[in-house]
Biopython code that builds the backbone (N, CA, C, O; Angstrom):
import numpy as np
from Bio.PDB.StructureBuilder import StructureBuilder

atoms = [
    (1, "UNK", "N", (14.340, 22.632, -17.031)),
    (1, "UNK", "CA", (15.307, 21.546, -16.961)),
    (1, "UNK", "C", (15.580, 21.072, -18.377)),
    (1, "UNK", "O", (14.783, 20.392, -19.021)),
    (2, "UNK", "N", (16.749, 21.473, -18.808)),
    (2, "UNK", "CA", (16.917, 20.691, -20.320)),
    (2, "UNK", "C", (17.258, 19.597, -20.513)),
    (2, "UNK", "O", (17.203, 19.183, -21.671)),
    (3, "UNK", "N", (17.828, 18.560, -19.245)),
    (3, "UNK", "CA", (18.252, 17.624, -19.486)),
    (3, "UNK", "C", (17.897, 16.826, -18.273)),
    (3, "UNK", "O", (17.752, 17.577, -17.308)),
    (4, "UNK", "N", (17.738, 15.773, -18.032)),
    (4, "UNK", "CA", (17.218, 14.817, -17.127)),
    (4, "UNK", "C", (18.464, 14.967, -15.680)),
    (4, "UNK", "O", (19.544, 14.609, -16.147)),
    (5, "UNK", "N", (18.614, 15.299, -14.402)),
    (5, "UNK", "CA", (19.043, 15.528, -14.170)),
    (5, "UNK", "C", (19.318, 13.655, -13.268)),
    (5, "UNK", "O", (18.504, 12.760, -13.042)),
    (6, "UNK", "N", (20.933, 13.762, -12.969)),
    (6, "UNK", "CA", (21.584, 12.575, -12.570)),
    (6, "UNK", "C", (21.472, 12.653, -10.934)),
    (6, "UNK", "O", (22.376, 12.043, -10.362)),
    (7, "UNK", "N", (20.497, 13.312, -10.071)),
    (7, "UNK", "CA", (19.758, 12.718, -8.608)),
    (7, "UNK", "C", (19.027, 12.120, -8.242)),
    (7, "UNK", "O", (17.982, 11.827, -8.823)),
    (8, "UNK", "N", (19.396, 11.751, -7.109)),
    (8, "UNK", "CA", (17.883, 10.331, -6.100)),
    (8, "UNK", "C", (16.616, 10.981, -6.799)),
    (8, "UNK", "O", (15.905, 10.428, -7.637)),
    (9, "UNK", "N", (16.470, 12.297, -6.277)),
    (9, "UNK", "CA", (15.197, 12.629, -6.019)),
    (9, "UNK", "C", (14.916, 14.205, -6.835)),
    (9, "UNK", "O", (15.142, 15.153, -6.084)),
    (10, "UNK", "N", (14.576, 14.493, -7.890)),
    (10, "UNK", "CA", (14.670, 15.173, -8.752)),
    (10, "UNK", "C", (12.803, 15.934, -9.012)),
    (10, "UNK", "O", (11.755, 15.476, -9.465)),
    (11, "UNK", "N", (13.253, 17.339, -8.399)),
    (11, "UNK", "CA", (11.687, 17.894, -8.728)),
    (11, "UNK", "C", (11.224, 18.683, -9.971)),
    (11, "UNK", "O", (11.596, 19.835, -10.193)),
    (12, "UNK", "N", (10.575, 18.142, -10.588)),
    (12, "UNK", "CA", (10.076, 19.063, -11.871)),
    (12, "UNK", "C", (8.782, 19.530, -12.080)),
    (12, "UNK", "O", (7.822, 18.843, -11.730)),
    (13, "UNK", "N", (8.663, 20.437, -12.520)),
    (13, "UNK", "CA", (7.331, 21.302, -12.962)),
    (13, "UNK", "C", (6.467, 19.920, -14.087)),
    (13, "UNK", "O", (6.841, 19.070, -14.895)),
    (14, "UNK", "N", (5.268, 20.359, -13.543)),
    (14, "UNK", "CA", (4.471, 19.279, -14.333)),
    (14, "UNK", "C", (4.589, 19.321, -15.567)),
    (14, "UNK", "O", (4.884, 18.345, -16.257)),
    (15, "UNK", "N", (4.284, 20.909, -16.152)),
    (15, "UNK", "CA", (4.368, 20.861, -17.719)),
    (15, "UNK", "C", (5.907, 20.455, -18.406)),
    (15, "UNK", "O", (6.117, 19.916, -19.493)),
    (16, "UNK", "N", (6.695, 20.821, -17.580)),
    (16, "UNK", "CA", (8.373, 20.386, -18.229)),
    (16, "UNK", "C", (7.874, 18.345, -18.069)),
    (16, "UNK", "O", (8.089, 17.506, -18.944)),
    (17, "UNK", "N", (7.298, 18.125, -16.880)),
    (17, "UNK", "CA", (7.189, 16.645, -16.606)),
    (17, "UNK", "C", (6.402, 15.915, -17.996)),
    (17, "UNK", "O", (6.678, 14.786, -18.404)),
    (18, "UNK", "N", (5.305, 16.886, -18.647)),
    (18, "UNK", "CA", (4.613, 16.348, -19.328)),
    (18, "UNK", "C", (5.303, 16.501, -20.732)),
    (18, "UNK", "O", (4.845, 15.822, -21.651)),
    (19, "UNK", "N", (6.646, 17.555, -21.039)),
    (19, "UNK", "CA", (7.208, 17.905, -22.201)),
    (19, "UNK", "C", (8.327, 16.652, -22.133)),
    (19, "UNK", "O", (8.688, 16.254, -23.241)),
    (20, "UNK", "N", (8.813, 16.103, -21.177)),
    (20, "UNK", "CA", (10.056, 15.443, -21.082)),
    (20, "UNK", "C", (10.000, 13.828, -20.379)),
    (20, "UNK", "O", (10.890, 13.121, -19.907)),
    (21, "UNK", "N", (8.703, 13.649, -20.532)),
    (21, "UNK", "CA", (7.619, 12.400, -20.093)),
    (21, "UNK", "C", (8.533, 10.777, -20.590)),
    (21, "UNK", "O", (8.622, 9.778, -19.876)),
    (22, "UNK", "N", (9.143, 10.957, -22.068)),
    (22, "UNK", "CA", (9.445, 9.608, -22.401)),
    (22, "UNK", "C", (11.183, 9.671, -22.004)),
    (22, "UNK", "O", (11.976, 8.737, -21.895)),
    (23, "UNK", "N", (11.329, 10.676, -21.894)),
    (23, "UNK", "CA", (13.280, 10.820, -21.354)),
    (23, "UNK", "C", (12.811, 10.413, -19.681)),
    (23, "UNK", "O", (13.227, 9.438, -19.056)),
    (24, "UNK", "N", (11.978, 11.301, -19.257)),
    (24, "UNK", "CA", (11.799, 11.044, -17.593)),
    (24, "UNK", "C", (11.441, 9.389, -17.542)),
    (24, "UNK", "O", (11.994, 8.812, -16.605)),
    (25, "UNK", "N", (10.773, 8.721, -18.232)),
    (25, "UNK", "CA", (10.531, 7.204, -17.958)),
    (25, "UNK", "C", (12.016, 6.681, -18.342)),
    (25, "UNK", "O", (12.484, 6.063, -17.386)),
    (26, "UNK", "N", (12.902, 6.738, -19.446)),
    (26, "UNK", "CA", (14.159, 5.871, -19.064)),
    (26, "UNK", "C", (14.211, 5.831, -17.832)),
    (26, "UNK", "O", (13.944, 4.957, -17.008)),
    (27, "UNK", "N", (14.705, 7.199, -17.748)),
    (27, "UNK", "CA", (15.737, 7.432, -16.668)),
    (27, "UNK", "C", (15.359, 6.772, -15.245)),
    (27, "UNK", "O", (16.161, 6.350, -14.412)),
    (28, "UNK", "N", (13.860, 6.781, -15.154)),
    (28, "UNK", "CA", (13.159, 5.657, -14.149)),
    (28, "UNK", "C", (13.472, 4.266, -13.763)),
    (28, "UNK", "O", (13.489, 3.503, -12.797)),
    (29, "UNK", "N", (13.820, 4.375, -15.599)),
    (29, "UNK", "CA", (14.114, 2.414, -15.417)),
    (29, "UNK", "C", (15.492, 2.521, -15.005)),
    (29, "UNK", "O", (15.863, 1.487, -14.448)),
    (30, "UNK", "N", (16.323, 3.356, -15.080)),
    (30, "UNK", "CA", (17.435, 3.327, -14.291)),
    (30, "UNK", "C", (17.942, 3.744, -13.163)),
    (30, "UNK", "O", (19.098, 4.013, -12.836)),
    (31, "UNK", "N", (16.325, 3.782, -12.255)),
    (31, "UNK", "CA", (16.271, 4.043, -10.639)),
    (31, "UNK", "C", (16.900, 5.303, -10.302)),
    (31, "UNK", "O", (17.657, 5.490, -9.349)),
    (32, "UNK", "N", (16.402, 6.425, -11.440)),
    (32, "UNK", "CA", (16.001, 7.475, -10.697)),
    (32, "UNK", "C", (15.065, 7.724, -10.245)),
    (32, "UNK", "O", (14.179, 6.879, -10.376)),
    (33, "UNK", "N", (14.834, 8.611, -9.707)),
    (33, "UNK", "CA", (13.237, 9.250, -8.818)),
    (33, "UNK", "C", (13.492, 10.748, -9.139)),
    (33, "UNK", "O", (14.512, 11.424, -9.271)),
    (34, "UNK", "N", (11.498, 11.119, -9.251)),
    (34, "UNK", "CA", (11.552, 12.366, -9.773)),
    (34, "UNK", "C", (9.873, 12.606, -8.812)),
    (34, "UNK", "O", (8.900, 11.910, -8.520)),
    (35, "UNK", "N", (10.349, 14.053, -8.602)),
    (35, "UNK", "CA", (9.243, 14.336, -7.592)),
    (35, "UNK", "C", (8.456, 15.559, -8.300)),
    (35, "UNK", "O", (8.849, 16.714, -8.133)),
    (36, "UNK", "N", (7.243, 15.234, -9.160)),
    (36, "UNK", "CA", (6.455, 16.227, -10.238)),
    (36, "UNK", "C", (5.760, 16.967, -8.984)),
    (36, "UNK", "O", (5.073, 16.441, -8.109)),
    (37, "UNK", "N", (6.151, 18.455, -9.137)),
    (37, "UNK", "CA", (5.403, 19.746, -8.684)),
    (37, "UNK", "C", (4.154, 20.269, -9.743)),
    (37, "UNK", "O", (3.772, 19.974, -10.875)),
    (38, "UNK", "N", (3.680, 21.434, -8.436)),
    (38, "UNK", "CA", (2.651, 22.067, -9.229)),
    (38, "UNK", "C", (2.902, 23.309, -8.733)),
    (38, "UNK", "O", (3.541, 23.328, -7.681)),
    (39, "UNK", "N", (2.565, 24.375, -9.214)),
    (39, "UNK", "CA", (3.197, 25.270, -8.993)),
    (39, "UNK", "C", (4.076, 25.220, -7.316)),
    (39, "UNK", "O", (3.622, 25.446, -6.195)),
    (40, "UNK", "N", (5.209, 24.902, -7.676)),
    (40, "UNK", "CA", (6.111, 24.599, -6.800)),
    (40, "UNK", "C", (5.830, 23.830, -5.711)),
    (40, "UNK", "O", (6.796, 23.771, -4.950)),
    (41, "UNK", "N", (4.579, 23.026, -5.233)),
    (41, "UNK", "CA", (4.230, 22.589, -4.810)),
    (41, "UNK", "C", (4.232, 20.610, -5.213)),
    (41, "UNK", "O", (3.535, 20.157, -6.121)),
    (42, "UNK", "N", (5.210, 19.653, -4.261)),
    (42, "UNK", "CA", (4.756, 18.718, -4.601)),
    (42, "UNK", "C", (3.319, 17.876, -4.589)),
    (42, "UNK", "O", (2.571, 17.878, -3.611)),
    (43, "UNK", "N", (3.077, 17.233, -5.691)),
    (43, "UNK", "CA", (2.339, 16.830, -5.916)),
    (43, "UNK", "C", (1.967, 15.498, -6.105)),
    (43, "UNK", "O", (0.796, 15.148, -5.956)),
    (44, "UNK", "N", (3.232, 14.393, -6.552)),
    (44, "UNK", "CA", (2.981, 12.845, -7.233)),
    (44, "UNK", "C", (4.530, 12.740, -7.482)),
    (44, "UNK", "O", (5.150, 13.719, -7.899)),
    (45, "UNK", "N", (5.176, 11.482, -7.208)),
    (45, "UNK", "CA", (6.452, 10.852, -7.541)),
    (45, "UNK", "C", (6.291, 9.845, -8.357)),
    (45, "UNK", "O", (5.411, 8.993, -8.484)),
    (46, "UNK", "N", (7.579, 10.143, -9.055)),
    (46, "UNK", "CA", (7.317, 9.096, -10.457)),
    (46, "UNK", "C", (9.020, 8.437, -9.672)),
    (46, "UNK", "O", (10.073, 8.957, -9.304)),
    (47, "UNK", "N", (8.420, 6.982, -9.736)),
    (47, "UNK", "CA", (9.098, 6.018, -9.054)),
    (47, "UNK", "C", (9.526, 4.927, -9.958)),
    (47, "UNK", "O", (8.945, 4.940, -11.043)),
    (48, "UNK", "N", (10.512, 3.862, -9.760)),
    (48, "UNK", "CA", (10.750, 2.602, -10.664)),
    (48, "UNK", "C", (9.663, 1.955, -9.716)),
    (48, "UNK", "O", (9.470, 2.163, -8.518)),
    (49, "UNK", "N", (8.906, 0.981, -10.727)),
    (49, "UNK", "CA", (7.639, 0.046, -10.182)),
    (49, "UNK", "C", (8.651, -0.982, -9.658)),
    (49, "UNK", "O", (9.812, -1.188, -10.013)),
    (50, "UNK", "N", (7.825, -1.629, -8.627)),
    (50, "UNK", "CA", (8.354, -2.337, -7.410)),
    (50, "UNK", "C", (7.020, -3.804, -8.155)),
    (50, "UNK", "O", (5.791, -3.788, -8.211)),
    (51, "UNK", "N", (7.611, -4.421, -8.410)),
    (51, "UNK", "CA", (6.217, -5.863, -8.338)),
    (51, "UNK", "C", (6.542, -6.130, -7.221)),
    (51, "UNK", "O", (7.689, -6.370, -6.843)),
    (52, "UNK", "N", (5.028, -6.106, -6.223)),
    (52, "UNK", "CA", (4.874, -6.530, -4.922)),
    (52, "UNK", "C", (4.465, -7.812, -5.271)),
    (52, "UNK", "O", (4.429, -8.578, -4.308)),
    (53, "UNK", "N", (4.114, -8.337, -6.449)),
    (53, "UNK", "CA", (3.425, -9.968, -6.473)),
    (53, "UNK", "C", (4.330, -10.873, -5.779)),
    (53, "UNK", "O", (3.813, -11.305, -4.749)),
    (54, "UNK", "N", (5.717, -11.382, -6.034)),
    (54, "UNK", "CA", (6.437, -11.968, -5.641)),
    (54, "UNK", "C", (7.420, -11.672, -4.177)),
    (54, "UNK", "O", (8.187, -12.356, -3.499)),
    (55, "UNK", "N", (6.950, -10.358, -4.139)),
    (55, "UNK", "CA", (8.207, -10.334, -2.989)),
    (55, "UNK", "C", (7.420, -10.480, -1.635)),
    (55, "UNK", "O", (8.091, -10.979, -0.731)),
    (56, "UNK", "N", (6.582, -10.259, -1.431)),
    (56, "UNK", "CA", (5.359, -10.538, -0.137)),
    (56, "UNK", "C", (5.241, -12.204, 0.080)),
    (56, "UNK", "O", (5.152, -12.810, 1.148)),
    (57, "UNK", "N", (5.270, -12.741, -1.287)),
    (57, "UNK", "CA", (4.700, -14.188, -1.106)),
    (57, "UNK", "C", (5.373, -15.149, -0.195)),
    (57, "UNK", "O", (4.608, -16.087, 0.029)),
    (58, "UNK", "N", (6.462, -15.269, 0.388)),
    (58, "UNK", "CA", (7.039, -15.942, 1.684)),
    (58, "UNK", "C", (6.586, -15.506, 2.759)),
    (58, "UNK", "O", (6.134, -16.336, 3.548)),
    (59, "UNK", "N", (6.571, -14.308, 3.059)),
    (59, "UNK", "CA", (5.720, -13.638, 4.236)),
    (59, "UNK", "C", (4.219, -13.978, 4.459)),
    (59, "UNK", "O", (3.761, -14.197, 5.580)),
    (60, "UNK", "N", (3.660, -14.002, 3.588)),
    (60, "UNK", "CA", (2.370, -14.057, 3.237)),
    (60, "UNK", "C", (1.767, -15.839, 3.732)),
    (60, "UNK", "O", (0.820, -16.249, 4.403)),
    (61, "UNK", "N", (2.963, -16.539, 2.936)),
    (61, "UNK", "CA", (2.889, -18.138, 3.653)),
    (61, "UNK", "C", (3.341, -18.028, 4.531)),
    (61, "UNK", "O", (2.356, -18.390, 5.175)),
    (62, "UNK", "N", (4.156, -17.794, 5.379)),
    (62, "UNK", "CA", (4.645, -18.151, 6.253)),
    (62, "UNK", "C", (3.374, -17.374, 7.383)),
    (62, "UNK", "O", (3.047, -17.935, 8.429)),
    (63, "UNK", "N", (2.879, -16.256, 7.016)),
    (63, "UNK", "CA", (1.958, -15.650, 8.320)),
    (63, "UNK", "C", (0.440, -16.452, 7.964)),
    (63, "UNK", "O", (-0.461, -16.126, 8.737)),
    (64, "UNK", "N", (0.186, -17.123, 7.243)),
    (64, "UNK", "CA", (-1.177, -18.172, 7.264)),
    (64, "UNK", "C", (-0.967, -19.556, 7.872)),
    (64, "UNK", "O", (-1.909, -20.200, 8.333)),
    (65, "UNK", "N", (0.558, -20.091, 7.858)),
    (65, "UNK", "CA", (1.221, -20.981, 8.208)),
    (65, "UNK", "C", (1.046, -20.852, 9.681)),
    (65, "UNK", "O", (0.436, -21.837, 10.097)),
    (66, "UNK", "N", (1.405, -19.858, 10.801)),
    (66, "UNK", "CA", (1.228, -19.551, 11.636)),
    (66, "UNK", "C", (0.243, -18.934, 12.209)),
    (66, "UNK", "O", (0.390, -18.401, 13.309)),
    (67, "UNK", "N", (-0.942, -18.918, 11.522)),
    (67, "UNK", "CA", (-2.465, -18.543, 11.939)),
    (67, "UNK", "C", (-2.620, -19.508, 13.072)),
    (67, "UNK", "O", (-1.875, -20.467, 12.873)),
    (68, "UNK", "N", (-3.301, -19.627, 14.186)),
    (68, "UNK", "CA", (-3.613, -20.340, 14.813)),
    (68, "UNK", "C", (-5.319, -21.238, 14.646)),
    (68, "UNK", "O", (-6.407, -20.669, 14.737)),
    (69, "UNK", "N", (-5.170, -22.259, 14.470)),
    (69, "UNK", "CA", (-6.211, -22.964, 13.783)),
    (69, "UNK", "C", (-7.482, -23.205, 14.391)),
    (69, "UNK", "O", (-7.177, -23.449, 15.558)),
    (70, "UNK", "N", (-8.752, -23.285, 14.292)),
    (70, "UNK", "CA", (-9.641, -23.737, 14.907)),
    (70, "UNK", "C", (-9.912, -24.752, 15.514)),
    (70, "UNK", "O", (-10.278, -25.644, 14.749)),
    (71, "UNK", "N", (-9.894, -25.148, 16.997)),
    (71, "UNK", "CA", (-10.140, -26.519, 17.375)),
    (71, "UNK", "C", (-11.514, -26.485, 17.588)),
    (71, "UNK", "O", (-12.284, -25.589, 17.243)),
    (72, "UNK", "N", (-11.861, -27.847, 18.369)),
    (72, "UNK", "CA", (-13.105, -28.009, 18.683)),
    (72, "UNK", "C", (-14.344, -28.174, 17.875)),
    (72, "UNK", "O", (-15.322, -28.520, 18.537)),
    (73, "UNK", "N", (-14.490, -28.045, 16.880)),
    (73, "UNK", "CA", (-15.537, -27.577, 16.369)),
    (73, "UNK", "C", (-15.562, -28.931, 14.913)),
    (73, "UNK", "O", (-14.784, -29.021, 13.964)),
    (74, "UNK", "N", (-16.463, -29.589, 15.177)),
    (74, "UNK", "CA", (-16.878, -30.572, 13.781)),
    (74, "UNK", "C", (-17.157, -30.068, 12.733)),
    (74, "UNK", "O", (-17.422, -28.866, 12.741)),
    (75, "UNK", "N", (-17.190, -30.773, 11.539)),
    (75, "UNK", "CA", (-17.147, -30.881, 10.271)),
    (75, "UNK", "C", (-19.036, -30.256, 10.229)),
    (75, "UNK", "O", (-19.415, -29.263, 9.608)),
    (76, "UNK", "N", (-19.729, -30.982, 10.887)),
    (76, "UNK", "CA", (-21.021, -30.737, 10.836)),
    (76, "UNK", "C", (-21.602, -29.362, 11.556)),
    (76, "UNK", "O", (-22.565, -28.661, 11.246)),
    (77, "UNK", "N", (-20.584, -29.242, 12.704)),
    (77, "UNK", "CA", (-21.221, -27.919, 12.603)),
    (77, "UNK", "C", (-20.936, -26.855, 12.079)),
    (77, "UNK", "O", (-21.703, -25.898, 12.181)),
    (78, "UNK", "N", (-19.538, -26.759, 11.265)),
    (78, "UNK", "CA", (-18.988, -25.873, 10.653)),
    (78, "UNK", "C", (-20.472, -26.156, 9.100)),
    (78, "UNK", "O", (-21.226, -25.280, 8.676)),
    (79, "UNK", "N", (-20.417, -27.375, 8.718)),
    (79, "UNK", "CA", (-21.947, -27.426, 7.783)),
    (79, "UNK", "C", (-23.149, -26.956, 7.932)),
    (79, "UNK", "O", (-23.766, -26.537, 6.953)),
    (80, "UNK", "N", (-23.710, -26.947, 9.246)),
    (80, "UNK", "CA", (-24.462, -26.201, 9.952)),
    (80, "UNK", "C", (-24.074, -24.851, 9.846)),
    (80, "UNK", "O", (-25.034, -24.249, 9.365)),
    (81, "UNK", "N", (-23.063, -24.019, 10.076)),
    (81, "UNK", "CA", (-22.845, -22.927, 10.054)),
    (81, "UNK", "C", (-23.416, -22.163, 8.575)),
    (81, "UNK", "O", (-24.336, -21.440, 8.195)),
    (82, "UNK", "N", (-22.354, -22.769, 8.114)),
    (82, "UNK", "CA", (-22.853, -22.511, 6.147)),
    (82, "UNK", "C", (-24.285, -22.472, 5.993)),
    (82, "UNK", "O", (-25.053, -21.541, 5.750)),
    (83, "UNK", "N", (-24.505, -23.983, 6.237)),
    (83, "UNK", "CA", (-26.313, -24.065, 5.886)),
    (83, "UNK", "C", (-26.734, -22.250, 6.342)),
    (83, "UNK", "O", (-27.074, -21.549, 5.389)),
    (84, "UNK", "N", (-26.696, -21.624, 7.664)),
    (84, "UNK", "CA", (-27.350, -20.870, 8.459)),
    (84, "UNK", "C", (-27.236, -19.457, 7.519)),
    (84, "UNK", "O", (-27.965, -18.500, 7.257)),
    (85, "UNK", "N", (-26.060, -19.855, 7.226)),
    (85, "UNK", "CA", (-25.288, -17.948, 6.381)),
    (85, "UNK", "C", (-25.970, -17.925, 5.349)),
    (85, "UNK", "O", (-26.504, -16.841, 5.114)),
    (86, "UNK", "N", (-26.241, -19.167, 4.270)),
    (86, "UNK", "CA", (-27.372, -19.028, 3.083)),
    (86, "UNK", "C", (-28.499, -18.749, 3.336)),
    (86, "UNK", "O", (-29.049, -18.784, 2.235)),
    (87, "UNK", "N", (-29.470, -18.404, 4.307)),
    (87, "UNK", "CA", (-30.476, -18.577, 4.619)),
    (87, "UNK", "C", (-31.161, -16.881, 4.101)),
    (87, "UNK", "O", (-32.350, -16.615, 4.279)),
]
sb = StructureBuilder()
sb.init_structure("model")
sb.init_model(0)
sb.init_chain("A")
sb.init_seg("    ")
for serial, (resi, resn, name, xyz) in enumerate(atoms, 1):
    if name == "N":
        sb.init_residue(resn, " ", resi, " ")
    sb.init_atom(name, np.array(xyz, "f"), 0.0, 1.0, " ", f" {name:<3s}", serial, name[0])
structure = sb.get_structure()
C-alpha cells in the first residue's frame, strides 16, 4: 500500500502497518479505520479512540438513581453488619 487508502475499513499487512504507523495514525484522527493482518489473517483494528469517561455518565446516574433502595433495616444494624465483616 503506498498510500493510506480513503475507506471505512482498510486491511493492511502488519509490517506495511508498522512502516506507515505515523501516516496510519492521522488518518485515524480523521475516522478512518484500518484492520492490521497477519499473514492475511486479521488480527487487531486500529480505531479513532472513543472516551467512554463522559459519554456513559448520564446512564450510569440515571441507572443508580433507579436502583431500588434498602428498606427496613436500621442504621445500627447496618453498624452491626460492618462491625461483623471486620472481624
Amino acid at each position: 500500500m503506498n498510500q493510506v487508502a480513503k475507506a471505512m475499513d482498510v486491511r493492511i499487512g502488519a509490517f506495511e502497518a508498522k512502516a506507515q504507523l505515523s501516516r496510519l495514525l492521522r488518518a485515524v484522527e480523521q475516522g478512518e479505520r484500518f484492520t492490521i493482518t497477519v499473514r492475511g489473517k486479521p488480527v487487531a483494528d486500529l480505531v479513532p479512540h472513543r472516551s467512554a469517561s463522559r459519554q456513559g455518565v448520564p446512564a450510569a446516574i440515571a441507572a443508580l438513581q433507579a436502583f431500588p433502595r434498602i428498606r427496613g433495616v436500621s442504621d445500627a444494624d447496618v453498624a452491626g453488619f460492618v462491625g461483623e465483616g471486620r472481624r
